[in-house]
N, CA, C and O atoms as CSV, one atom per row, in Angstrom:
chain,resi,resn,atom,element,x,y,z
A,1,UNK,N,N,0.847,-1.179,0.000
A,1,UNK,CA,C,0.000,0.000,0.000
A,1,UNK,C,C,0.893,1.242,0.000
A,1,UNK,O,O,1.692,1.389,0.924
A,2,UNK,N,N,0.811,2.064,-0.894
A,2,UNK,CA,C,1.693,3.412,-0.878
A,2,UNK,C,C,0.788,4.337,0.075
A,2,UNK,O,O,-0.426,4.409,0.269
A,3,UNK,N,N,1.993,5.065,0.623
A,3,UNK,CA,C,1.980,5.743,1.707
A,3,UNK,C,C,1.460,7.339,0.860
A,3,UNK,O,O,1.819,7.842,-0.204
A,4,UNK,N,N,0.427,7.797,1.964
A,4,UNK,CA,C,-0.529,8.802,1.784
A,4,UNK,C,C,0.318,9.783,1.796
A,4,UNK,O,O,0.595,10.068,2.961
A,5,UNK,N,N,0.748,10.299,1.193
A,5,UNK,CA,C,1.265,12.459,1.422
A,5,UNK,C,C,-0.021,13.303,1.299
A,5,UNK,O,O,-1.085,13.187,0.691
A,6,UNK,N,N,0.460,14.084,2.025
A,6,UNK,CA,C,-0.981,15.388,3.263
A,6,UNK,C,C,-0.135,16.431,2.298
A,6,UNK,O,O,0.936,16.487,1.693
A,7,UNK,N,N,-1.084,17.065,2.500
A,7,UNK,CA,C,-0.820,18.523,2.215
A,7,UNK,C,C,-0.182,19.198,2.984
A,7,UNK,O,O,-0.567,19.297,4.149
A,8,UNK,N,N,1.054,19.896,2.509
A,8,UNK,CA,C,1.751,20.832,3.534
A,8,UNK,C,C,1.343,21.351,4.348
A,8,UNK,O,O,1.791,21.288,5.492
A,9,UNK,N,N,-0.071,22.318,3.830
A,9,UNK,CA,C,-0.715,22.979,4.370
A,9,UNK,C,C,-1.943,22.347,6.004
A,9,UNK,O,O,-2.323,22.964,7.000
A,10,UNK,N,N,-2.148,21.146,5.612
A,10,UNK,CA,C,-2.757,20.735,6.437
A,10,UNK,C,C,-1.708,20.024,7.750
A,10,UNK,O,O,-2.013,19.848,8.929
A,11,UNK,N,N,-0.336,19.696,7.012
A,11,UNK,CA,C,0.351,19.368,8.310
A,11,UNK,C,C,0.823,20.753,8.900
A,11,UNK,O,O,0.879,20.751,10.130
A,12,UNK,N,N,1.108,21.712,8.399
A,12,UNK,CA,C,1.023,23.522,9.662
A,12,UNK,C,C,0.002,23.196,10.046
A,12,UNK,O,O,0.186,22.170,10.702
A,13,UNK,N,N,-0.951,23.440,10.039
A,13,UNK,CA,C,-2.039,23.323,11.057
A,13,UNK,C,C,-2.536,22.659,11.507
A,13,UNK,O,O,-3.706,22.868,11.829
A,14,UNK,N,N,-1.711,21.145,11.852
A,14,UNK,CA,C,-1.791,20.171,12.528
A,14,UNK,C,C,-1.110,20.399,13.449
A,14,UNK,O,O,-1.628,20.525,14.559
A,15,UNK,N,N,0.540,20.548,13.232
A,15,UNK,CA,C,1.452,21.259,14.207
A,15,UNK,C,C,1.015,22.346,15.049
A,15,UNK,O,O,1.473,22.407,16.190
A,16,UNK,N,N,-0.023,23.440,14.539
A,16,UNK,CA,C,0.055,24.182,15.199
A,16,UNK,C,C,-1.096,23.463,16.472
A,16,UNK,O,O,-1.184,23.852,17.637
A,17,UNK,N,N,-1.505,22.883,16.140
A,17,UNK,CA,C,-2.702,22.541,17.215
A,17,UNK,C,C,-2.261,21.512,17.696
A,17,UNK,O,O,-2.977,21.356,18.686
A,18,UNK,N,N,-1.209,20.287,17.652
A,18,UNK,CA,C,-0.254,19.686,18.057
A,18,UNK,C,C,0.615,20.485,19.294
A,18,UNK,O,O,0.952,20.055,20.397
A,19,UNK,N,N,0.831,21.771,18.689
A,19,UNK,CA,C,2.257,22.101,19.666
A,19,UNK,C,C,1.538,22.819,20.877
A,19,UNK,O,O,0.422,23.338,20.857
A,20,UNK,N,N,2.492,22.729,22.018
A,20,UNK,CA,C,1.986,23.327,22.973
A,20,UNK,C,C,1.618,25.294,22.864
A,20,UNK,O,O,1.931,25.997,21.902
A,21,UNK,N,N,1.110,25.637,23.769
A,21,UNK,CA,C,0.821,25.319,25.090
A,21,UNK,C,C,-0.918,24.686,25.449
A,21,UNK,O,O,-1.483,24.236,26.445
A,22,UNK,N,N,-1.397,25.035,23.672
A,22,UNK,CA,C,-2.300,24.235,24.061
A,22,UNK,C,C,-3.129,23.177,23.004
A,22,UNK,O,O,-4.101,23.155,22.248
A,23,UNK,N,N,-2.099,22.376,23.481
A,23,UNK,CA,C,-1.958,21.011,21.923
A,23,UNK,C,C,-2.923,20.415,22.368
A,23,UNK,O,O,-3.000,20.340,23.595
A,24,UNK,N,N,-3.968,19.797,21.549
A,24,UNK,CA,C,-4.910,19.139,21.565
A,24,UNK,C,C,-4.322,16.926,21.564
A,24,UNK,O,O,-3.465,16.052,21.436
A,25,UNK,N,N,-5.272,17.204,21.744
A,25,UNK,CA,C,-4.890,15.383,22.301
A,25,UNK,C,C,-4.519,14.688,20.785
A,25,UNK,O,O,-4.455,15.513,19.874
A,26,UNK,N,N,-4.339,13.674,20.520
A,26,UNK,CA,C,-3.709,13.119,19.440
A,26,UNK,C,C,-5.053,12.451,19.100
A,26,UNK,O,O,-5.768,12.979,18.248
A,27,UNK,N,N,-5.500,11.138,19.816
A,27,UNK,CA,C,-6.516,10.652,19.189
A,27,UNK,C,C,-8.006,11.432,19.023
A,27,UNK,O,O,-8.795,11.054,18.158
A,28,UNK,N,N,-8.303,12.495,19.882
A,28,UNK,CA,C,-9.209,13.148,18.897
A,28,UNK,C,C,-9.234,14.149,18.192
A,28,UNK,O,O,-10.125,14.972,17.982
A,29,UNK,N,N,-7.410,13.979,17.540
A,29,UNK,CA,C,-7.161,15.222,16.417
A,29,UNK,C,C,-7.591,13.974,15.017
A,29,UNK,O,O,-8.276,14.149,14.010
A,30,UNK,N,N,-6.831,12.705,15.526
A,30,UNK,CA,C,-6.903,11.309,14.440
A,30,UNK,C,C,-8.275,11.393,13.913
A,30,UNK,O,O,-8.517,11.592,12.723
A,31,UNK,N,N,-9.223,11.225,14.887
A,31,UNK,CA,C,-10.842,11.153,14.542
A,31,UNK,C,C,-11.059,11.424,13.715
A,31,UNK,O,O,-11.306,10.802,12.682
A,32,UNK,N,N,-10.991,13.423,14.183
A,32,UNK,CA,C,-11.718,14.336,13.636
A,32,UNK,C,C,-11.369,14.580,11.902
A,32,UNK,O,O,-12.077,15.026,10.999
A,33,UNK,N,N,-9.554,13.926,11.921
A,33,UNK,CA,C,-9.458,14.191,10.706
A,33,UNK,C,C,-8.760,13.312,9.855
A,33,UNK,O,O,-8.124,13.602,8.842
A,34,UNK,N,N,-8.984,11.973,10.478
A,34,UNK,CA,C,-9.144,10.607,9.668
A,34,UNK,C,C,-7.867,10.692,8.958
A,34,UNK,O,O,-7.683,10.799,7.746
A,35,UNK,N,N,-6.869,10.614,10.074
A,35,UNK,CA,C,-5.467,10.126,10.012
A,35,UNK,C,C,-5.460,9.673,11.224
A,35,UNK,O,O,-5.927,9.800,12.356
A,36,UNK,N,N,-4.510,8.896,10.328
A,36,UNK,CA,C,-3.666,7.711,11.727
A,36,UNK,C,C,-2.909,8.457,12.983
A,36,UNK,O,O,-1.998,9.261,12.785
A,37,UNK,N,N,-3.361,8.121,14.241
A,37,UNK,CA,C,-2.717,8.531,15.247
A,37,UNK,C,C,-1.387,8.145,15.125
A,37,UNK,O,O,-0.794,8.828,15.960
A,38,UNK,N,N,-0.167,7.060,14.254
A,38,UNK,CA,C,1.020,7.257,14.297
A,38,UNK,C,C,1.787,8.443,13.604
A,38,UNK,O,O,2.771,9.104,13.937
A,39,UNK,N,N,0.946,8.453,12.500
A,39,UNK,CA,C,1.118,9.433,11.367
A,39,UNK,C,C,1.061,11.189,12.559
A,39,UNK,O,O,1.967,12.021,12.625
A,40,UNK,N,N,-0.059,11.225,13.180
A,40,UNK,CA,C,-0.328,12.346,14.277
A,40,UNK,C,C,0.771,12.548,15.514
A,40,UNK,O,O,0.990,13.636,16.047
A,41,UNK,N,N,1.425,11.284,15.872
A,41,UNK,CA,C,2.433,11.127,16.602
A,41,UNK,C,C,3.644,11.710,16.052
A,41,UNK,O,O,4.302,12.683,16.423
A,42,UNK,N,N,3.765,11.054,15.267
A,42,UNK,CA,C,5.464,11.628,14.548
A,42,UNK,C,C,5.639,12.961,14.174
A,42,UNK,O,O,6.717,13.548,14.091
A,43,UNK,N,N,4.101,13.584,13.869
A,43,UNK,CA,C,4.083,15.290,13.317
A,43,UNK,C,C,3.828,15.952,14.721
A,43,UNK,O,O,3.773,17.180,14.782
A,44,UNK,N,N,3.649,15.088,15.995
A,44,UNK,CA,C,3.619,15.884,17.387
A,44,UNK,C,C,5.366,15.906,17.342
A,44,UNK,O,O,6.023,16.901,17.649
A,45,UNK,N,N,5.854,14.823,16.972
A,45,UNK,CA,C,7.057,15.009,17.727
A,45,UNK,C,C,8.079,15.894,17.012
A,45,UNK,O,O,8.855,16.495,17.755
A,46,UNK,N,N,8.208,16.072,15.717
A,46,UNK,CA,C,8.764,16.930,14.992
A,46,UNK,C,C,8.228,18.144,15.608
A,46,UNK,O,O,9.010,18.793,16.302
A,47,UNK,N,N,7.133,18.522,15.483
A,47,UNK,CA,C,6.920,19.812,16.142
A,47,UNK,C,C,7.612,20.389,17.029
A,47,UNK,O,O,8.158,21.488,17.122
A,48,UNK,N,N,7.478,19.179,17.892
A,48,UNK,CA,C,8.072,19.653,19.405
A,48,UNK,C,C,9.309,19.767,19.411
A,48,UNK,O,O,9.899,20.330,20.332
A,49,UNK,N,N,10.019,19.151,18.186
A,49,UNK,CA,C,11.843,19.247,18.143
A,49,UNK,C,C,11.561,20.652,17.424
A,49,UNK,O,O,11.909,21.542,18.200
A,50,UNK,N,N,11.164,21.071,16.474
A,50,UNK,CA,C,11.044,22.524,16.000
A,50,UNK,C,C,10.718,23.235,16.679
A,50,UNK,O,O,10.777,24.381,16.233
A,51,UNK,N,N,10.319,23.132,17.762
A,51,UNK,CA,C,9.650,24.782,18.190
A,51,UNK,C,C,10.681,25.142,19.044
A,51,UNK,O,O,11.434,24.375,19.643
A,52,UNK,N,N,10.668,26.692,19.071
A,52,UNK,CA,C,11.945,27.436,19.704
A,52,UNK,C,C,11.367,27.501,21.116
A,52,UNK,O,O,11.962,28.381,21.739
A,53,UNK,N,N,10.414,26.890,21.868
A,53,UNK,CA,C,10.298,26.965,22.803
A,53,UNK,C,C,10.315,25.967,23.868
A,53,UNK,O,O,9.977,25.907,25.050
A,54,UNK,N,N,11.000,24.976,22.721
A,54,UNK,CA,C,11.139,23.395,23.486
A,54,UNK,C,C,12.473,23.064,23.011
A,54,UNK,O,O,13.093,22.027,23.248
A,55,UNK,N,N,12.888,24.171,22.235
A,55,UNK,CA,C,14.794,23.722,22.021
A,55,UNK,C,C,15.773,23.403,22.872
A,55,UNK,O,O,16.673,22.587,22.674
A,56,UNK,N,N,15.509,24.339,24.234
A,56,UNK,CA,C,16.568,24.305,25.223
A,56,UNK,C,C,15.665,23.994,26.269
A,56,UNK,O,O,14.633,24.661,26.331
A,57,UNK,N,N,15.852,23.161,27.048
A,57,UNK,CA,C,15.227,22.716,28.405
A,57,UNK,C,C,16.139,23.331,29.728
A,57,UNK,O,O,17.352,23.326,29.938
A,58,UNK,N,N,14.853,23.921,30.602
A,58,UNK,CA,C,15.709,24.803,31.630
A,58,UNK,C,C,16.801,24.018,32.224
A,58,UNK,O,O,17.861,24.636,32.326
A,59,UNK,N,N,16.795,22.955,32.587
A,59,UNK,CA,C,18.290,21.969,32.990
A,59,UNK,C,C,18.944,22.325,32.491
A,59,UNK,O,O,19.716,22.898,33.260
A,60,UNK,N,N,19.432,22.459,30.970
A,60,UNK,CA,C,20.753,23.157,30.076
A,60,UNK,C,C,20.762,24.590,30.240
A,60,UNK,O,O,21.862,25.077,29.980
A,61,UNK,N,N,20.130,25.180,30.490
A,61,UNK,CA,C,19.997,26.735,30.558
A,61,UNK,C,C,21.187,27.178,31.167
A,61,UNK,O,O,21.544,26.596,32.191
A,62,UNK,N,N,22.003,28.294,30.628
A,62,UNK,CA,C,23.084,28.888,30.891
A,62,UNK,C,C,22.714,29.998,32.081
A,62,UNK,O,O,21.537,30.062,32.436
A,63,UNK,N,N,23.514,30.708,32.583
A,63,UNK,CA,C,23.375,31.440,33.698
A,63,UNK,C,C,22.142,32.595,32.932
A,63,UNK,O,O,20.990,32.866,33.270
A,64,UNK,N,N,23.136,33.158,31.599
A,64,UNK,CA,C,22.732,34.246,30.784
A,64,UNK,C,C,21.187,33.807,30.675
A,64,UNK,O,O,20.315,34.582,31.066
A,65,UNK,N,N,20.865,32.538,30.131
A,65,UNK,CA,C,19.300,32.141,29.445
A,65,UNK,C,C,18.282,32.249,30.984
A,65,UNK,O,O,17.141,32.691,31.121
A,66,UNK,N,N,19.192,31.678,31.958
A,66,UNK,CA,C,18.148,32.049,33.281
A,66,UNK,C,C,18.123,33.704,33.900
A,66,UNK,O,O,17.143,34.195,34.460
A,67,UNK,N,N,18.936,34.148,33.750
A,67,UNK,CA,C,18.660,35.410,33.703
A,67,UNK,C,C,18.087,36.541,32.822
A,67,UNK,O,O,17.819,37.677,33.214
A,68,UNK,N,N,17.956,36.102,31.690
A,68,UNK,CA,C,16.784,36.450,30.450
A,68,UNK,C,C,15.851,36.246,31.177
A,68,UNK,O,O,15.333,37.238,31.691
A,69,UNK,N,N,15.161,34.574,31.561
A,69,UNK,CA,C,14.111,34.377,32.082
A,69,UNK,C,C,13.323,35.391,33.057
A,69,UNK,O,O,12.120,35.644,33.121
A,70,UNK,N,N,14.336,35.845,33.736
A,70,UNK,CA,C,13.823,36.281,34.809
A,70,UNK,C,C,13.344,38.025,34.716
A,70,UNK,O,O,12.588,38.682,35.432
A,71,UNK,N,N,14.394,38.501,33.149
A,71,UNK,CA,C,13.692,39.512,32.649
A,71,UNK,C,C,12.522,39.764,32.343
A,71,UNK,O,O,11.808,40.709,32.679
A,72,UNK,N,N,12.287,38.735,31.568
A,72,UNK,CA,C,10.924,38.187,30.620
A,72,UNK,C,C,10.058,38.096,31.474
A,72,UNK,O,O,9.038,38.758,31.283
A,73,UNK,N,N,10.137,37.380,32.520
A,73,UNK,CA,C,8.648,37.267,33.696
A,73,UNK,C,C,8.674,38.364,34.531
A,73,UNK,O,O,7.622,38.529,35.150
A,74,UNK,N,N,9.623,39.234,34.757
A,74,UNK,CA,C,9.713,40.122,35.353
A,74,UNK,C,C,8.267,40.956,35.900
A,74,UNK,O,O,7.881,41.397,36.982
A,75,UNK,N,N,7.823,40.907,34.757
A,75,UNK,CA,C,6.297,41.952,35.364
A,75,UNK,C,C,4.776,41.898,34.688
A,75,UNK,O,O,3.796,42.634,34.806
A,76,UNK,N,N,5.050,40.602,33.876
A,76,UNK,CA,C,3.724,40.122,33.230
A,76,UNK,C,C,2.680,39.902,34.446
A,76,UNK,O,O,3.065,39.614,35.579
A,77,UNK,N,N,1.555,40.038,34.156
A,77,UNK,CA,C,0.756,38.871,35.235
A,77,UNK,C,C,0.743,37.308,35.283
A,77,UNK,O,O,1.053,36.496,34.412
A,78,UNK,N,N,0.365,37.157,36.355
A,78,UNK,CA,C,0.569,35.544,36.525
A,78,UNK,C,C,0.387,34.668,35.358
A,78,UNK,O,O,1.322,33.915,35.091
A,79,UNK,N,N,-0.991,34.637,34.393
A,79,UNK,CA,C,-0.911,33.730,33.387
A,79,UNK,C,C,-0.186,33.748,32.427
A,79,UNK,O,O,0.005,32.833,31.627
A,80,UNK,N,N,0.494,35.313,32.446
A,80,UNK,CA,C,1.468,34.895,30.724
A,80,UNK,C,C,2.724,34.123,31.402
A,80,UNK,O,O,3.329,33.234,30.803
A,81,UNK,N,N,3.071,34.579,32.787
A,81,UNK,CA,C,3.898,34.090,33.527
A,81,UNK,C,C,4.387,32.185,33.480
A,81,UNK,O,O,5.432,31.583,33.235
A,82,UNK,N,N,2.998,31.784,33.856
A,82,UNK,CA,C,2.560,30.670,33.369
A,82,UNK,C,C,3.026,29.734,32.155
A,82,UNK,O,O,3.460,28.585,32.062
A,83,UNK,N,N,2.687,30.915,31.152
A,83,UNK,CA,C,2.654,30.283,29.984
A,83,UNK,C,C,4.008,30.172,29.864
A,83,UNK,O,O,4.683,29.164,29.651
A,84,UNK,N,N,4.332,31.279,30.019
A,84,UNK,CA,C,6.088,31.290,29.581
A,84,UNK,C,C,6.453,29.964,30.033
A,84,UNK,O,O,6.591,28.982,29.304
A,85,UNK,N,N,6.607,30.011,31.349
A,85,UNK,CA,C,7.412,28.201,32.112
A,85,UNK,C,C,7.120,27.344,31.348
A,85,UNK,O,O,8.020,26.705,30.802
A,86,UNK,N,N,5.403,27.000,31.007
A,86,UNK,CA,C,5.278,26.056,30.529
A,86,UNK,C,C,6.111,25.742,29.062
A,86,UNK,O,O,6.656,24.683,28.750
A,87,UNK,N,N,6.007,27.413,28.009
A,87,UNK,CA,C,6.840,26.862,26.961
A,87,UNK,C,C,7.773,26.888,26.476
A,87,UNK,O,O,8.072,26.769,25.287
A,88,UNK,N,N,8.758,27.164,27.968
A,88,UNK,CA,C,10.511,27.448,28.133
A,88,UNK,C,C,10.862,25.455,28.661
A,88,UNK,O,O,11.586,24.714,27.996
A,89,UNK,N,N,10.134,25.038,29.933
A,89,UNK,CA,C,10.198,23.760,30.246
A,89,UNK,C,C,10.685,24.361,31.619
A,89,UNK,O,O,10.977,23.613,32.551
C-alpha cells in the first residue's frame, strides 16, 4: 500500500494545534481528521523538536538564558507568567 502524502498545508495546522501550550490530544485530532494517530504522533514530535520553545530545556539553561528568564517574567501577570514556564520547560 503506498503511503498517503498530506498537504503541507494541512500538516502547519496540525502542528500548530499539536504544539503546545495548548496542543490538543492526538486521538481526537486522528478522529476528527481521519489520520492515523502514528502518522499524528510523529508530526507531534517533529513539532516539538522545531519549536523554539522546546529547544533548550531549563536543565541546560546557561546562567545568561536564566537570567533572560527572569527579565521576561519580570512583570507580566501571573498567566502569561505561566505560559512562559510552561513553553521554556
Amino acid at each position: 500500500m503506498p503511503k498517503k502524502v498530506y498537504p503541507k498545508e494541512l500538516k502547519e495546522s496540525v502542528f500548530k494545534r499539536l504544539a503546545p501550550p495548548n496542543a490538543e490530544k492526538v486521538p481526537d485530532l486522528a478522529k476528527e481528521l481521519d489520520i492515523p494517530r502514528n502518522t499524528l504522533y510523529s508530526w507531534r514530535s517533529k513539532a516539538l523538536k522545531e519549536s523554539p520553545a522546546t529547544s533548550k530545556r531549563a536543565s541546560k539553561w546557561t546562567s545568561k538564558d536564566k537570567f533572560q528568564a527572569v527579565l521576561e517574567t519580570a512583570s507580566p501577570p501571573q498567566l502569561e507568567t505561566s505560559k512562559y514556564c510552561r513553553e521554556r520547560g
